[in-house]
N, C-alpha and C positions, 0 to 999 in steps of 0.2 A: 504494500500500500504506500503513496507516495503523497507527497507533501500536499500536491497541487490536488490530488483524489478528496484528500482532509477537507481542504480548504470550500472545493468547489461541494463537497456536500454541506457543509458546515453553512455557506451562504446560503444556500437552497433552503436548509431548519432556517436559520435567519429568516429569509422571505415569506418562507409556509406561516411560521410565529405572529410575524407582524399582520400578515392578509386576516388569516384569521383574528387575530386581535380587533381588525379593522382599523388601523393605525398603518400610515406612510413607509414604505422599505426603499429606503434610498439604498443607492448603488452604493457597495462599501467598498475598500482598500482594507488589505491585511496590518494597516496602523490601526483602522479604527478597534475604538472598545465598546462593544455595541452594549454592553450596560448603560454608557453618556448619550450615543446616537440615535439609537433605539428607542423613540415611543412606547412606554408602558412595558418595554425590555428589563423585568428585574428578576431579584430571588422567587417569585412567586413562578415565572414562567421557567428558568434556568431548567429542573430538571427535568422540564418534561421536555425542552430542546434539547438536552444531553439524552433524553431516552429517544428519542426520535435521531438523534446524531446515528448511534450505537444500531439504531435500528435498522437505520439507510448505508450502511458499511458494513453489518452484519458483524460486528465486534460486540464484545462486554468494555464499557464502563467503569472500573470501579464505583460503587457509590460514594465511598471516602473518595472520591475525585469532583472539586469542582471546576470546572473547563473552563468558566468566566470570570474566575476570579480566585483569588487566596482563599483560605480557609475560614484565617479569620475576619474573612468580608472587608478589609480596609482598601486592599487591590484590586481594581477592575484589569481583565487581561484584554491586549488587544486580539484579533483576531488571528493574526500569526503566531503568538503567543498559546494559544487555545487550542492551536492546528498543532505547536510543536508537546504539548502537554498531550495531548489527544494520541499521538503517535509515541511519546515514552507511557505511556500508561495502559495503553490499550490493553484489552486480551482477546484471545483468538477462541471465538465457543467451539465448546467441546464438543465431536463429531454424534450425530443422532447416535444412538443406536436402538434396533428394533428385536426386541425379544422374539423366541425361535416359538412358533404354533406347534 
């Protein structure tokens, strides 16, 4: 999975977020930190764009991971920033298996 894969899904939750929210998705740059940009973009939305991130790449999340920001909420991350945390933390699900009839 590669940087640019992160990033352009990562945009896409951005967009989906805000339509639904019914709130403005201006076109972003991997500076922005779309906690500041972002209309109605806050803790309340983050994990359900991080479950929808994880969901469109087919990866686990940690939940002890927050993608937009520090832990202890004082840092908002930019989007580069979120693509590179996104890509050290990831995990790879574990493959189906189907019990034997």
């Amino acid at each position: 999975m590669t940087k640019d894969e992160v990033k352009n899904a990562l945009l896409q939750v951005l967009d989906r977020v805000q339509s639904l929210s019914g709130c403005p998705s201006p076109a972003l740059k991997g500076s922005d930190v779309p906690g500041k940009v972002l209309e109605s973009f806050d803790s309340t939305v983050w994990p359900v764009a991080t479950g929808w991130l994880a969901k469109k790449l087919d990866i686990i999340i940690p939940n002890d991971v927050h993608i937009f920001g520090t832990l202890d909420g004082k840092t908002l991350l930019t989007i580069d920033e979120s693509v590179d945390l996104v890509l050290a933390k990831k995990q790879s699900k574990p493959p189906i298996t189907v019990a034997a009839e």
